[in-house]
Structure formats: C-alpha cells, structure tokens
TIVO-557642 format. One line per field, with one value per residue: residue number from 1; residue in one letter; x, y, z of N, C-alpha, C in turn. Coordinates in Angstrom, 2 decimals. Layout:
REM TIVO-557642
i	(NUM_...)
aa	(A_...)
n_x	(X_...)
n_y	(Y_...)
n_z	(Z_...)
ca_x	(X_...)
ca_y	(Y_...)
ca_z	(Z_...)
c_x	(X_...)
c_y	(Y_...)
c_z	(Z_...)
END
This chain:
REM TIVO-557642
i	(1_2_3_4_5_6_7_8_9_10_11_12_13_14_15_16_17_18_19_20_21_22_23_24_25_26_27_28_29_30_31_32_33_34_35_36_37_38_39_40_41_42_43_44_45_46_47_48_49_50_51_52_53_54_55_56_57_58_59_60_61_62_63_64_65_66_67_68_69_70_71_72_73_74_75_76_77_78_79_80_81_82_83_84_85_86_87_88_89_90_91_92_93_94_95_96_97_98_99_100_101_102_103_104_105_106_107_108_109_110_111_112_113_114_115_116_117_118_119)
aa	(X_X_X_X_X_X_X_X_X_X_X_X_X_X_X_X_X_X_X_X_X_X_X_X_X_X_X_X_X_X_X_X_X_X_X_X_X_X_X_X_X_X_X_X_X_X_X_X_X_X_X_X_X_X_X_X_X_X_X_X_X_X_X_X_X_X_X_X_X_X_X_X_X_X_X_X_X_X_X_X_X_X_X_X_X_X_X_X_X_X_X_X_X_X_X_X_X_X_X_X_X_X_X_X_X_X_X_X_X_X_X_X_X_X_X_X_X_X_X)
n_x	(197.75_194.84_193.88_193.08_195.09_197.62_197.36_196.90_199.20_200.90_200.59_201.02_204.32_205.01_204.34_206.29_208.62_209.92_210.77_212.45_211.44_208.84_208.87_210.60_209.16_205.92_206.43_206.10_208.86_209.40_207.84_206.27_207.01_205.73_205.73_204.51_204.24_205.63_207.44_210.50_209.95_209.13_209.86_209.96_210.71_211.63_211.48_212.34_214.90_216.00_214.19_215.13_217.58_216.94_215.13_217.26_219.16_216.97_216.82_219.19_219.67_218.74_219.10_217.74_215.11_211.85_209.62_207.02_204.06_201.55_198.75_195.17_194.45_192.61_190.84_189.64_188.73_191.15_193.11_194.69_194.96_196.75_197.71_200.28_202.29_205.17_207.87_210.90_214.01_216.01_219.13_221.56_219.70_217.95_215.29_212.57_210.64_207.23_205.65_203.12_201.71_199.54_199.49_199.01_198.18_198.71_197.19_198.05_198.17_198.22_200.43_202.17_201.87_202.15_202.80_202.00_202.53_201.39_201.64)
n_y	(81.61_84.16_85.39_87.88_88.32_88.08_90.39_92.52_92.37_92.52_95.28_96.67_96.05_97.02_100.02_100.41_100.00_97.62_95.74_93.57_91.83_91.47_89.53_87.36_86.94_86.33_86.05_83.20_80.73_80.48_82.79_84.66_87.83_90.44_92.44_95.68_94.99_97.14_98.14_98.03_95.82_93.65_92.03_88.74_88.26_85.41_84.19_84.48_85.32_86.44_88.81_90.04_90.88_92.19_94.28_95.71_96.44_98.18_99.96_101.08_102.82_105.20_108.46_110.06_109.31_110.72_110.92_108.75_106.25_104.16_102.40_101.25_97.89_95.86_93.36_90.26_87.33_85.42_87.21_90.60_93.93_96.56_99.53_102.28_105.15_107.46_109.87_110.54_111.35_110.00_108.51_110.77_112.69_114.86_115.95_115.42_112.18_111.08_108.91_106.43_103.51_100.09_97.35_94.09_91.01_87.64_85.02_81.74_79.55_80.71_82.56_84.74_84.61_85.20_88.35_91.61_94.49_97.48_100.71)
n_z	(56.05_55.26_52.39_52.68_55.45_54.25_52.84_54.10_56.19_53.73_53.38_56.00_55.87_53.39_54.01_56.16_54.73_54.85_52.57_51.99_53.57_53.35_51.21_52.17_54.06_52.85_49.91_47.81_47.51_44.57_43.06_40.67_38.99_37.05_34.64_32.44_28.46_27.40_29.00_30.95_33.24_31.79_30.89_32.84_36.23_37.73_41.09_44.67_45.21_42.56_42.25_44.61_43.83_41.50_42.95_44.46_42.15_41.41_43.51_43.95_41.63_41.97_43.36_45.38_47.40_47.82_48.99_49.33_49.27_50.11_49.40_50.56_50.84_48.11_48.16_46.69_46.45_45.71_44.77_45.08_45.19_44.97_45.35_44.78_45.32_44.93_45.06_43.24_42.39_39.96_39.28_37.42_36.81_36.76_37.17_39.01_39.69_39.49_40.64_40.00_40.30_39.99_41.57_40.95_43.06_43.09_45.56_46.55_48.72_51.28_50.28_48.18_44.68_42.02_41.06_39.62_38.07_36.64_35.23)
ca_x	(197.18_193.96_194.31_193.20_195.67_198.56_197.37_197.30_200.48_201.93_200.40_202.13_205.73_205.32_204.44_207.42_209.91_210.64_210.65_212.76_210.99_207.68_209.68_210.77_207.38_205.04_206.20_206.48_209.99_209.21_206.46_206.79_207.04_205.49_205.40_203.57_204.75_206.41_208.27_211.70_209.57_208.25_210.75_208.92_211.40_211.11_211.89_213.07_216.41_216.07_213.39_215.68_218.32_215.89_214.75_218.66_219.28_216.01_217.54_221.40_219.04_217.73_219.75_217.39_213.29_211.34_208.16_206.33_202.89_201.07_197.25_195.05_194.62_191.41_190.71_188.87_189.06_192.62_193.49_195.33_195.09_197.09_197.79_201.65_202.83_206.20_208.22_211.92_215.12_217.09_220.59_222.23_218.57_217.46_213.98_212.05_209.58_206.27_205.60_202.43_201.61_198.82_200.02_198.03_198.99_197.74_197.95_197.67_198.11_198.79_201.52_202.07_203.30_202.45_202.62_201.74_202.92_200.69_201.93)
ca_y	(82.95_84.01_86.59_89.63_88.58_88.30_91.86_93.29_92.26_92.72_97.04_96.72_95.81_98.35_101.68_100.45_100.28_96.40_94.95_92.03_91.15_91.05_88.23_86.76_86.06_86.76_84.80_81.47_81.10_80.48_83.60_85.15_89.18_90.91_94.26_96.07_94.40_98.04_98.44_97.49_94.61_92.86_90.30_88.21_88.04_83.96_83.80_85.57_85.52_87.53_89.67_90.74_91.63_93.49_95.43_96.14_97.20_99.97_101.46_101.35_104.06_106.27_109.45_110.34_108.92_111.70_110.86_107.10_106.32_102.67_102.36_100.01_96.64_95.62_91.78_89.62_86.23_85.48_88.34_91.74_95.03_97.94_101.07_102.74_105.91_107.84_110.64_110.25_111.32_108.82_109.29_111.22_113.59_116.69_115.98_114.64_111.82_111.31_107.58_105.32_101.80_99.17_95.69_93.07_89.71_86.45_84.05_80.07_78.32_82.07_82.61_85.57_83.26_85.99_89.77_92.31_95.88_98.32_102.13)
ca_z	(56.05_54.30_51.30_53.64_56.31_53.50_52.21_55.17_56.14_52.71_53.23_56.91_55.37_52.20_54.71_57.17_53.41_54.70_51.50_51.93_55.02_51.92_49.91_52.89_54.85_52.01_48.98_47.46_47.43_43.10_42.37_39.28_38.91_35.51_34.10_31.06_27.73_26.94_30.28_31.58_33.63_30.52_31.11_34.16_37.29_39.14_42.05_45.79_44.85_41.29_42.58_45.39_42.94_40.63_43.81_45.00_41.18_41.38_44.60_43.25_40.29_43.01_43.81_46.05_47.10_48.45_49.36_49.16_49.63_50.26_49.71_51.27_49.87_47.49_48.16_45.99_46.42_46.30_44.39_45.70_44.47_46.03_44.70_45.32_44.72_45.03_44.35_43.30_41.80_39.95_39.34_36.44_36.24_37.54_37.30_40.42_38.86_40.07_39.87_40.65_40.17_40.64_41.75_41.54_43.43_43.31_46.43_47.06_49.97_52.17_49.69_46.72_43.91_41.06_41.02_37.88_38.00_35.66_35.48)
c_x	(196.10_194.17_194.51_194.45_196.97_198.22_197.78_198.67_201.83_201.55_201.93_203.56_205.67_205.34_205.51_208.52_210.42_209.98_210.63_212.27_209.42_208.26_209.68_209.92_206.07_204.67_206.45_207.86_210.25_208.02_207.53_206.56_206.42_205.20_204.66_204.89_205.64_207.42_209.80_211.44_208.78_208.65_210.46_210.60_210.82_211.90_212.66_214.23_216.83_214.87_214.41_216.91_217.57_216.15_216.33_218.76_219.08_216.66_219.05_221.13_219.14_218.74_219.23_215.49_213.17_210.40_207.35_204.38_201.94_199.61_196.70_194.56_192.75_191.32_189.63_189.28_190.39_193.74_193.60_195.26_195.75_198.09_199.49_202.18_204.01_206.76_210.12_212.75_216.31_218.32_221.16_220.75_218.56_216.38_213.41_210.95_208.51_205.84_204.45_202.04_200.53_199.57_198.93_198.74_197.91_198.22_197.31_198.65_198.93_200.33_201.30_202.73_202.91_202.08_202.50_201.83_201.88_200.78_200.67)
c_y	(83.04_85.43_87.63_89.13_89.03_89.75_92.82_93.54_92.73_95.24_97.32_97.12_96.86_99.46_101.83_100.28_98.42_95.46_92.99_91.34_90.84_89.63_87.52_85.69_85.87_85.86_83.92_81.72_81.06_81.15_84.09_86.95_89.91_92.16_94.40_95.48_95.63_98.15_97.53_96.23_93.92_91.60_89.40_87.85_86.63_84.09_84.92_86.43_86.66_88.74_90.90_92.07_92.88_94.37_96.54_96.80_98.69_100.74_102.05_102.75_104.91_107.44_109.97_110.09_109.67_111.63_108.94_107.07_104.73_102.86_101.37_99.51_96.58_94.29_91.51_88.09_85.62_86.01_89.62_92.73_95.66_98.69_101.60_104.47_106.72_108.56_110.44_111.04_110.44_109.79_109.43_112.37_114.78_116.56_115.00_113.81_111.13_109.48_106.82_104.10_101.26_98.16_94.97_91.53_88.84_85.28_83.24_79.66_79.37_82.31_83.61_85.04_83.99_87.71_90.45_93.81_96.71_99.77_103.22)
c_z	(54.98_53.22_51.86_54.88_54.96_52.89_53.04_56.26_55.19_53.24_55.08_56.79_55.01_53.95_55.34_56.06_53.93_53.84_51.73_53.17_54.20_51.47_50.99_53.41_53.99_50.55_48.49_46.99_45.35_42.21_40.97_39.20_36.95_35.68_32.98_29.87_27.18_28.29_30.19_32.11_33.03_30.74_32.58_34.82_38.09_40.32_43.57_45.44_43.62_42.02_44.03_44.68_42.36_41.76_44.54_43.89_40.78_42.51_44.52_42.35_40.63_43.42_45.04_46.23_48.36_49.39_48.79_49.93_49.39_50.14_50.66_50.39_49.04_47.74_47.31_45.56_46.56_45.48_45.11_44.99_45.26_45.07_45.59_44.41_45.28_44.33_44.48_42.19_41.30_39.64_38.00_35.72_37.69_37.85_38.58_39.55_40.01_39.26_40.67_39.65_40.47_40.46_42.64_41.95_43.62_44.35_46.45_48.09_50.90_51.82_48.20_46.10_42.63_41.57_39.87_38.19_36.67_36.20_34.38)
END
C-alpha cells in the first residue's frame, strides 16, 4: 500500500470505531506509539499486542463517549497527519471532556511502524 492508500484506509477504520481492525491491517506487527513528554503516553507503547491493551484500558475509563469525530488525512511523503476529536465522560466525573488530538504516523513498506499523539 502507498501512504495515501494506508491513510485513507486508516480515516475509513477510525469513522467506522474499528480500531483493532487499524492494528490488525494497518500496522507493523512492532510500531511504536508516543505521547507528549508530560502525558500519561510519554512512556512509548511497542507493539499490537500492548497497544491493544492500552486501547482496551482507555475504554475500561470511559463512562460514557458522546460524540467522535475523524478528519481527513494530510500526506506527505510517508508521513500521516489526521486530526481527532471527541467528546466523553470518563468514569468517577461529572464533567463531559472535550478532547482533540493530532496523530502523526510514519509508514514503510505500506505499514504504520510509528505513531505520535500531540493534545
């Protein structure tokens, strides 16, 4: 796959919520996951297998997700941009939080083998 098919595929998945069907077809079964050096995802996630967890973990949080929202992709060479935003209630709050994201991904050989979260 060439970057824009893998983007366009990866926006596909996100809008339809099938994640693990992302990991699955999408990335190197040994990418690496990163967050902002202040965040919860500072600590880099390797691999399908931990990344799945992680992602099972964030929805175990969730009391209730309201609203979700997928952009479309930015390509540049074999770099990804796409924009995410969502509204949610985790569990043990009152407050509804209002949460977006850029994630940028980097693919070789029609494969996402790093991702970078920035809030």
């Amino acid at each position: 796959m060439t970057t824009q098919q893998v983007a366009d595929r990866l926006v596909e998945l996100c809008k339809a919520g099938e994640y693990d069907t992302c990991y699955d077809e999408l990335y190197a079964q040994d990418f690496v996951a990163v967050g902002p050096k202040w965040s919860v995802e500072e600590t880099p996630v390797v691999g399908i297998t931990a990344m799945k967890e992680k992602a099972a973990k964030w929805a175990d949080m969730m009391e209730e997700f309201l609203w979700g929202w997928t952009g479309d992709p930015i390509v540049a060479g074999n770099t990804i941009a796409l924009a995410m935003w969502f509204k949610a209630r985790y569990k043990g709050e009152t407050d509804i939080k209002d949460e977006e994201e850029i994630i940028v991904y980097t693919v070789k050989d029609g494969k996402i083998i790093r991702e970078e979260y920035f809030y």
